[in-house]
C-alpha positions in Angstrom: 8.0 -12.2 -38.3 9.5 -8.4 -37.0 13.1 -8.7 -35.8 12.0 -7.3 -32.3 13.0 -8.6 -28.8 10.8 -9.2 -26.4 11.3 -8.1 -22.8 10.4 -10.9 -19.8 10.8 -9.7 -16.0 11.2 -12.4 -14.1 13.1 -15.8 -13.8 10.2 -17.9 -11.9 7.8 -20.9 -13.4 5.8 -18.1 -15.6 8.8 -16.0 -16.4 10.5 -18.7 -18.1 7.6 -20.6 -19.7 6.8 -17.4 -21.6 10.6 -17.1 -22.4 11.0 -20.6 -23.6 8.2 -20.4 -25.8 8.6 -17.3 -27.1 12.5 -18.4 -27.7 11.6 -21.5 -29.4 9.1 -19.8 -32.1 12.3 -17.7 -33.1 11.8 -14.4 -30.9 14.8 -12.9 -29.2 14.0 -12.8 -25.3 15.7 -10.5 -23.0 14.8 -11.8 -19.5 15.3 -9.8 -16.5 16.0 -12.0 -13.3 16.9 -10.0 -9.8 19.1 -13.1 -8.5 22.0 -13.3 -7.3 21.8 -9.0 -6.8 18.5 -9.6 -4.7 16.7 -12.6 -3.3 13.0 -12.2 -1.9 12.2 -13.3 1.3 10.9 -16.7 -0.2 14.0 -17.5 -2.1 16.8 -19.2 -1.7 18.1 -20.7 -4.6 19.9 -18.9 -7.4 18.5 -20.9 -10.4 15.3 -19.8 -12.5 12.0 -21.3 -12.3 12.5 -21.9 -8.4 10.0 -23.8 -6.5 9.1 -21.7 -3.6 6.4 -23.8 -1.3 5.2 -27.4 -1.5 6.7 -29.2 -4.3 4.0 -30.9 -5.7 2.2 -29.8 -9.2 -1.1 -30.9 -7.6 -3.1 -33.8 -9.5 -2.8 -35.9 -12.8 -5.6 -37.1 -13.0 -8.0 -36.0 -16.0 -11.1 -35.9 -13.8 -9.8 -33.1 -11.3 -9.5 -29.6 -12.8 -5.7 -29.3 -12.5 -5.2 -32.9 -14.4 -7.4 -31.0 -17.0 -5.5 -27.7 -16.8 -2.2 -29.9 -17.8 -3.8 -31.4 -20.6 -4.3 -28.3 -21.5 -1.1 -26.7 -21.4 0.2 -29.9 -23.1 -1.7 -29.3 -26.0 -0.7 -26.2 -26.3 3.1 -26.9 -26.2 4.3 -26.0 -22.4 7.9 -26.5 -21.9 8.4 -26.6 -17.9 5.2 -29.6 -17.6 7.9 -31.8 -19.5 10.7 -31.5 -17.2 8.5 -31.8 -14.0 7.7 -35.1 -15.4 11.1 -35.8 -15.6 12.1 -34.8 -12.4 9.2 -36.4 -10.5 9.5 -37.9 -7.1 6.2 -39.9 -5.7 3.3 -38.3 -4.7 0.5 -41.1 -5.6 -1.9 -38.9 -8.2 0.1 -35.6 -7.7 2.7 -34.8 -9.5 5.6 -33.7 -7.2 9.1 -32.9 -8.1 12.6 -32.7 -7.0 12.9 -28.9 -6.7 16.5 -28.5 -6.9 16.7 -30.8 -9.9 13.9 -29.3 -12.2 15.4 -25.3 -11.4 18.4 -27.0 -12.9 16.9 -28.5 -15.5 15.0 -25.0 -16.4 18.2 -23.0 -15.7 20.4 -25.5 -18.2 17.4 -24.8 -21.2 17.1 -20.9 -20.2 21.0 -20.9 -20.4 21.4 -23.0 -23.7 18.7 -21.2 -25.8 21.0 -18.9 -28.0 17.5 -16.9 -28.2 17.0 -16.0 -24.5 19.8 -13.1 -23.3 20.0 -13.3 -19.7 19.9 -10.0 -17.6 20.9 -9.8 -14.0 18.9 -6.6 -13.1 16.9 -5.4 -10.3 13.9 -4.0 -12.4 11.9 -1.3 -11.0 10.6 0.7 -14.3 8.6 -0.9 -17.2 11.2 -1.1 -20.6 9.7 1.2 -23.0 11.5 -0.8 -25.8 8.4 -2.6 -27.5 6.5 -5.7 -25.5 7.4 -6.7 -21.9 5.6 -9.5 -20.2 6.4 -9.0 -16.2 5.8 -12.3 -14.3 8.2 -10.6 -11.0 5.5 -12.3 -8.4 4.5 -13.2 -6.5 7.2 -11.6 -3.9 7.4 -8.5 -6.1 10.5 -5.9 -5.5 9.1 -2.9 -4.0 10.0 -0.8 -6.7 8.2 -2.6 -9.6 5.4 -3.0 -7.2 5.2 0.2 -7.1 5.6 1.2 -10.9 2.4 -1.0 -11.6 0.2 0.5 -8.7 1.1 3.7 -10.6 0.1 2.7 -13.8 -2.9 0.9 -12.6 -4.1 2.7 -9.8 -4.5 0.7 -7.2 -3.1 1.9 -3.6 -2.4 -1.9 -2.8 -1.2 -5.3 -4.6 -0.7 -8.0 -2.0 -1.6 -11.1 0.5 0.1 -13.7 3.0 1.0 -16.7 1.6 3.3 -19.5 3.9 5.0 -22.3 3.2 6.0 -25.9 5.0 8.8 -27.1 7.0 11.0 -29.6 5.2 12.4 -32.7 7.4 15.4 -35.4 7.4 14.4 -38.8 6.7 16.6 -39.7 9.2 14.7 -37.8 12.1 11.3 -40.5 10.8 10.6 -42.6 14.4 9.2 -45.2 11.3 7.9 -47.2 14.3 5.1 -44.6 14.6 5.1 -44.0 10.9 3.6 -46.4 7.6 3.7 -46.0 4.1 0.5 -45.6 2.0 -2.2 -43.3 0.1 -5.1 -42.1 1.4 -7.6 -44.7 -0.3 -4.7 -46.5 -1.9 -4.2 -43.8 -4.5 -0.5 -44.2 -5.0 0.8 -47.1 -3.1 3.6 -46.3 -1.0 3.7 -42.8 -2.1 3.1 -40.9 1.2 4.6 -41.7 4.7 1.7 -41.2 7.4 1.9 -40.0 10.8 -0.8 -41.4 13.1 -1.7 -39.8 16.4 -4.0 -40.9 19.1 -6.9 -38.5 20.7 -4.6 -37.7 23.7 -2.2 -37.1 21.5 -3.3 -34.9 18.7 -5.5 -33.0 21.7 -1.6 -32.1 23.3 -0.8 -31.0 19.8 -3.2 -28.7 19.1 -3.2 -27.2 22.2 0.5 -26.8 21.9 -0.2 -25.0 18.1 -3.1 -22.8 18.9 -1.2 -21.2 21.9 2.4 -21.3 20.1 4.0 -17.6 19.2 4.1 -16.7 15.9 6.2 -14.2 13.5 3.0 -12.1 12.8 0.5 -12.2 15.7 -2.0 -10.8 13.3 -2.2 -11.3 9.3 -4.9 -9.4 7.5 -5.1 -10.8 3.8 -4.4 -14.6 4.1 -5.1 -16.5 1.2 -7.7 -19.7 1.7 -5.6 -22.1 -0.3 -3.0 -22.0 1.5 -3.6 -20.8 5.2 -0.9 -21.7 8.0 -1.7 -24.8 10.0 -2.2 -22.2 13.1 -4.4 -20.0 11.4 -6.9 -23.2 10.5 -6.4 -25.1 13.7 -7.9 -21.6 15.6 -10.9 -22.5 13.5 -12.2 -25.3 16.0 -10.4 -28.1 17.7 -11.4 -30.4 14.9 -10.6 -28.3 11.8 -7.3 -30.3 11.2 -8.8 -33.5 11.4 -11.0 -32.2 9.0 -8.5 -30.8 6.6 -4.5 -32.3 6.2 -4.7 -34.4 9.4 -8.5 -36.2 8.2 -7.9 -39.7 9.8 -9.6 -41.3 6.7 -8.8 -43.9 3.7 -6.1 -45.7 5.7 -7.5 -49.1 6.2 -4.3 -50.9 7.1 -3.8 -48.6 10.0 -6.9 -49.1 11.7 -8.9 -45.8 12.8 -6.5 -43.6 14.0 -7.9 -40.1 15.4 -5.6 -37.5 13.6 -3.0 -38.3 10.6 0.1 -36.0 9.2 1.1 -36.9 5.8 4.6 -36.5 4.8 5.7 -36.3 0.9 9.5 -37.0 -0.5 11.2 -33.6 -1.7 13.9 -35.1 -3.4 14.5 -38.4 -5.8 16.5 -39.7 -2.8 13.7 -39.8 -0.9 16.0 -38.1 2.1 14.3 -35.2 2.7 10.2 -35.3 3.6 7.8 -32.4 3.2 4.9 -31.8 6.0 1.9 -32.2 3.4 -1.1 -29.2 4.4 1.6 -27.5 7.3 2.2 -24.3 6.3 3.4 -22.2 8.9 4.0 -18.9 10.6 5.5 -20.0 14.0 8.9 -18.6 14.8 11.4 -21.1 14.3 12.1 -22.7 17.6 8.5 -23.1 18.3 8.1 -25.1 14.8 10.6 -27.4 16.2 9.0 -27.7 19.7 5.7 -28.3 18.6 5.9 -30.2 15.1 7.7 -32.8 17.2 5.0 -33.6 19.7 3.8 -35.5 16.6 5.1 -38.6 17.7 6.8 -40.0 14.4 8.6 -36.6 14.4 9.5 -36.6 18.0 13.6 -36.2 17.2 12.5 -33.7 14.3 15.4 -32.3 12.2 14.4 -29.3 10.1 16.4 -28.1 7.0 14.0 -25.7 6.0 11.7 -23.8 8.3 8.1 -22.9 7.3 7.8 -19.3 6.4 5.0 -16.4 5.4 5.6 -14.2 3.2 4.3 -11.2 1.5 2.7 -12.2 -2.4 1.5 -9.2 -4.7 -0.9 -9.6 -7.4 -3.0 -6.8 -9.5 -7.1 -6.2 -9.0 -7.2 -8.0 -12.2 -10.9 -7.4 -12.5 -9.3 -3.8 -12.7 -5.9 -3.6 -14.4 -6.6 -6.1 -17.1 -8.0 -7.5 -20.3 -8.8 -11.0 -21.0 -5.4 -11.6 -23.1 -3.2 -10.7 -19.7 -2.3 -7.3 -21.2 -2.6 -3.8 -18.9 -5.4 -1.9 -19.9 -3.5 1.1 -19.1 -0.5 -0.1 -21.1 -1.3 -2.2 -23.7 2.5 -3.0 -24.6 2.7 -4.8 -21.2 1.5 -8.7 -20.9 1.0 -9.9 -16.7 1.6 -13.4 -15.9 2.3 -15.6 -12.7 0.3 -15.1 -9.7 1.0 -11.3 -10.3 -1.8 -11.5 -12.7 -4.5 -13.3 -9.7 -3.8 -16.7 -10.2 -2.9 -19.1 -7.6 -0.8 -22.3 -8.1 2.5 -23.6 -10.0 0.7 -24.7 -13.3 -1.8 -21.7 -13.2 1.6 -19.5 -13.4 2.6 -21.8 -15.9 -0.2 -21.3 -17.7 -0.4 -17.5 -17.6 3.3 -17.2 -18.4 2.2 -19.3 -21.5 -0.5 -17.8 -22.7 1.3 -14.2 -22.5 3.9 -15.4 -24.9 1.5 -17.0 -26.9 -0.2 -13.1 -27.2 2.9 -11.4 -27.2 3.9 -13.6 -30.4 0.7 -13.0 -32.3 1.2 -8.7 -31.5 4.8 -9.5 -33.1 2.9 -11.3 -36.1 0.3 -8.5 -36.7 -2.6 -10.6 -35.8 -5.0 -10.1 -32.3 -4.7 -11.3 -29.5 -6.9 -14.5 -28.4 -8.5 -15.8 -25.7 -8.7 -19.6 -25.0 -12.7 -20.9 -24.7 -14.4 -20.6 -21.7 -14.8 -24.3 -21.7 -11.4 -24.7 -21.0 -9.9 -24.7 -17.3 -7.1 -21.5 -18.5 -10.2 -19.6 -20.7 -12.2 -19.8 -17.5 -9.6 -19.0 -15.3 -8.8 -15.5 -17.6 -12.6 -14.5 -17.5 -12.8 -15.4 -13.6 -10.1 -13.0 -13.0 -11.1 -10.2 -15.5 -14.7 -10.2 -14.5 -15.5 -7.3 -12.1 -15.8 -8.7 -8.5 -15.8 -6.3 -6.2 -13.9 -9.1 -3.5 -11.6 -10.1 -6.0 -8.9 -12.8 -5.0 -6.7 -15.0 -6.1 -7.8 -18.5 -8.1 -6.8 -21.7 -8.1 -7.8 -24.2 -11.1 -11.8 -25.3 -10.5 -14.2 -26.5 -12.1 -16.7 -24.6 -10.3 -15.6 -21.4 -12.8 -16.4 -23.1 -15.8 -19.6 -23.3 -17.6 -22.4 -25.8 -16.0 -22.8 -29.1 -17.3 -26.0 -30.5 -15.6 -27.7 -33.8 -15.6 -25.2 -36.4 -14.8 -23.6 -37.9 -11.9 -20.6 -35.8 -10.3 -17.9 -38.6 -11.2 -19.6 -38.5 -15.0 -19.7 -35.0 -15.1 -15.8 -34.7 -14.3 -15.5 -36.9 -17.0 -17.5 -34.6 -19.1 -15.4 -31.1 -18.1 -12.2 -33.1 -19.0 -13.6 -34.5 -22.1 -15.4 -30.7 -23.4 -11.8 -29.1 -22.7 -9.9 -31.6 -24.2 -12.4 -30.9 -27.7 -12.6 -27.3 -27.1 -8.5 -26.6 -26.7 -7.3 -28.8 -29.9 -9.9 -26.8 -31.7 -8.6 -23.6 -30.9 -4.5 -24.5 -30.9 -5.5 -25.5 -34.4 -6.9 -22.9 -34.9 -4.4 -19.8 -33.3 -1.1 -21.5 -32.5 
């Protein structure tokens, strides 16, 4: 192994992944985090690896493609999948966390590694000092933002993202409230929010006609589209997304349902599951609280939309996450077109993994398409003329026909499983 250091920009989930492993196979990291000298307009807190939006990791279980995708990234040796698990709160099949708890527990291990140099620095250039991997989104600075639209040649890197309000527990009217999972996946992990027909019909109204920071957003991605923007879809496009009135036997048939998840191991602060939000702040608090469980509703944090940047990967890079027009520079995080925690994870991973092999004198590698993260690399490097952001599916990976859908979950789980031991075996 070259005595060389390897330069990481960026302190979030990808950013620190690819420093932690890179730090733990014996490479010196210099990682470049903006905070406390600039915050985005998503963040808050001054730790690394902060969670931004909802606090959950989305689902464990081995038949859905992010349960696969985490297998995945176990195998090959994540470090931040560990601490979520160690910092979950209850989320039934999800795995949430307590966000202020696991950027601590990230910050702590960035901190202790005697590998990892720590460098408060608003970056805005490319180091031209051997191998950078940049994971700065997806609420780039300006000025790196616009060092990569040089180099790649695009005239724009970016699309609306929002996030959910954050309630007391104290504020709960538990009298209009029960605990349960949709289907009983979870127990008591979720605390539901009934609403009649007269009720939920008020509320809509109310949230279709409310003002909003942006009267117009061009760009919003689907995954995660304020509650407004769906709503103006049809009256019934809640019901049909996070308020669907179904699975909740012991409640009867209500018409319209708000799930709320715990943010914190105390279980005193609740998250408004699906409720992402661009309203201006005192109409979040006149209209969330016509939902009757919510009626004395106490916000601590306010939803909010901002501004996420990611590259035309299709474009700007190759299969291993490096710049085709600079082949010294690795992209992960949602900077790179991927959408989610663990996809950033997963990026930020497999960019070290690469940069590590470059410092070894061997090529770079791919993971196999039958794999959720090799699928995910060749969906976002393929041309697409409409390209967008991409969450873990299991729609981009190769067809297995002939079998029942729950058998052919199975089967996608059980192919990855194979096909990534193989190849960490093989090039880890």
């Amino acid at each position: 192994m070259q005595s060389k250091t390897v330069n990481v920009i960026g302190g979030g989930l990808a950013g620190c992944e690819a420093a932690l492993y890179l730090a733990n196979h014996g490479v010196k990291v210099r990682l470049f985090e903006a905070k406390p000298l600039w915050f985005s307009p998503a963040h808050k807190n001054k730790n690394f690896a902060e969670i931004v939006c909802s606090n959950s990791l989305k689902s464990t279980v081995q038949t859905t493609a992010s349960g696969t995708l985490k297998n995945e990234l176990d195998v090959m040796g994540c470090s931040l999948l560990s601490v979520a698990r160690e910092v979950s709160v209850p989320a039934g099949s999800a795995l949430a966390v307590d966000r202020d708890l696991f950027s601590e527990k990230i910050t702590a291990a960035i901190i202790g590694n005697p590998n990892i140099e720590v460098v408060n620095e608003i970056v805005t250039d490319i180091p031209d000092n051997g191998i950078t991997i940049v994971c700065a989104g997806p609420v780039c600075h300006d000025g790196l933002a616009d060092t990569l639209k040089a180099i790649t040649g695009e005239k724009s890197l970016h699309f609306f993202d929002a996030a959910a309000p954050i309630v007391t527990e104290e504020c709960i009217d538990y009298s209009r409230a029960f605990f349960g999972a949709r289907y009983g996946k979870g127990g008591d992990d979720y605390l539901n929010c009934p609403m009649t027909k007269d009720e939920y019909l008020a509320f809509y109204n109310a949230l279709i006609n409310a003002e909003r920071v942006i009267d117009e957003v061009g760009g919003v991605f689907e995954g995660c589209m304020p509650v407004e923007v769906m709503a103006s879809r049809g009256v019934d496009a809640l019901r049909y997304g996070p308020l669907r009135p179904v699975g909740f036997r012991e409640a009867g048939k209500p018409y319209a349902v708000l799930q709320l998840r715990r943010e914190n191991a105390q279980s005193t602060l609740f998250n408004l599951v699906g409720f992402q939000t661009n309203l201006k702040f005192g109409e979040q608090k006149r209209v969330f609280s016509m939902i009757p469980a919510l009626k004395n509703i106490e916000i601590v944090r306010y939803g909010v939309m901002h501004r996420n940047t990611f590259l035309n990967a299709p474009i700007a890079l190759n299969g291993d996450l490096r710049l085709k027009n600079a082949p010294d520079v690795f992209i992960g995080g949602q900077l790179c077109g991927v959408e989610g925690y663990v996809e950033s994870i997963a990026t930020g991973l497999l960019a070290a993994v690469n940069a590590y092999r470059l410092l070894s004198g061997k090529p770079t590698v791919m993971p196999p398409e039958q794999t959720v993260i090799g699928a995910l690399m060749r969906y976002i490097t393929t041309p697409n003329v409409n390209f967008q952001p991409m969450n873990a599916n299991f729609g981009i990976l190769p067809a297995i026909d002939g079998m029942k859908k729950t058998d052919r979950k199975q089967a996608y789980f059980d192919r990855s499983d194979l096909s990534i031991r193989d190849w960490v075996k093989n090039n880890l």
